[in-house]
N, C-alpha and C positions, 0 to 999 in steps of 0.2 A: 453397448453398455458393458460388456466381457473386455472393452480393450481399456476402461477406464484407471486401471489400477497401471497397467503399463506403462499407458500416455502420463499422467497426471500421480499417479500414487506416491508419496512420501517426497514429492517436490517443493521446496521454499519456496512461500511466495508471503509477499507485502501488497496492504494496501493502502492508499494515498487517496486525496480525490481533490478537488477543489469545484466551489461552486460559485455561482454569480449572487444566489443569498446567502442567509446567516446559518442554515441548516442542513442546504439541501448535500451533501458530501455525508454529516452525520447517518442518516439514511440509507444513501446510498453502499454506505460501508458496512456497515450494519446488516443490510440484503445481501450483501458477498458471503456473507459467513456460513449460509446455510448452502452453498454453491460451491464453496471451497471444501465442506465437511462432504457434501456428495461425490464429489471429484478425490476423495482421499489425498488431500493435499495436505502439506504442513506450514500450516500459518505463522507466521511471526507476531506475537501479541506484546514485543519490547517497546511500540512504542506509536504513537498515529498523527499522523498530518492531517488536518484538517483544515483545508483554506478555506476561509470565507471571501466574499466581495470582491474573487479573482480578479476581475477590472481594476483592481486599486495597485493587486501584488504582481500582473504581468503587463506591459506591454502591448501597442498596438502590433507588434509583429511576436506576438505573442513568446515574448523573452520577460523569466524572472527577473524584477527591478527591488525586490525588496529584500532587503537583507537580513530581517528578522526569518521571514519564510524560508531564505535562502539556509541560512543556519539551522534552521530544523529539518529541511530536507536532508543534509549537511549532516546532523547528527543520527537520524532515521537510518542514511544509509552506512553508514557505520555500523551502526547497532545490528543491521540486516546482513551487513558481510560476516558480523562476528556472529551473527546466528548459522551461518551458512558453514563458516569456518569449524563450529563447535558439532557439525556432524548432522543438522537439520535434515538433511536427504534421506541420509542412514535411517531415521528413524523410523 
């Protein structure tokens, strides 16, 4: 527990998720939060991906086909580099 600020302390981090229903990612990400404040990490709150009905938006060789999704992961990670860029670690 003493090495948690070292490993983990003031580190960006994003979360994403995608799920086979209409909810289950909402949830999911949702539980990170209280896991990511234990961990003294520094979250990115600019912006959330949340896939639903994954089967529709990946692939049997599990490759993104959708280009809406695609475009939001697309601008998520933008957003996540400029949080990174603007000092997120440091803080």
């Amino acid at each position: 527990m003493s090495d948690i600020p070292q490993v983990f302390g003031n580190r960006p981090v994003g979360v994403i998720g995608a799920s086979p229903g209409g909810f289950g990612t909402i949830l999911a990400q949702d539980a990170w939060l209280s896991v990511l404040r234990t961990l003294r990490m520094c979250p990115w709150f600019g912006a959330r991906v949340m896939v639903s009905h994954a089967a529709k938006v990946f692939n049997e060789a599990g490759e993104l086909v959708d280009e809406t999704v695609r475009g939001q992961l697309r601008d998520y990670l933008r957003g996540f580099v400029r949080f990174i860029q603007a000092g997120a670690a440091a803080q």
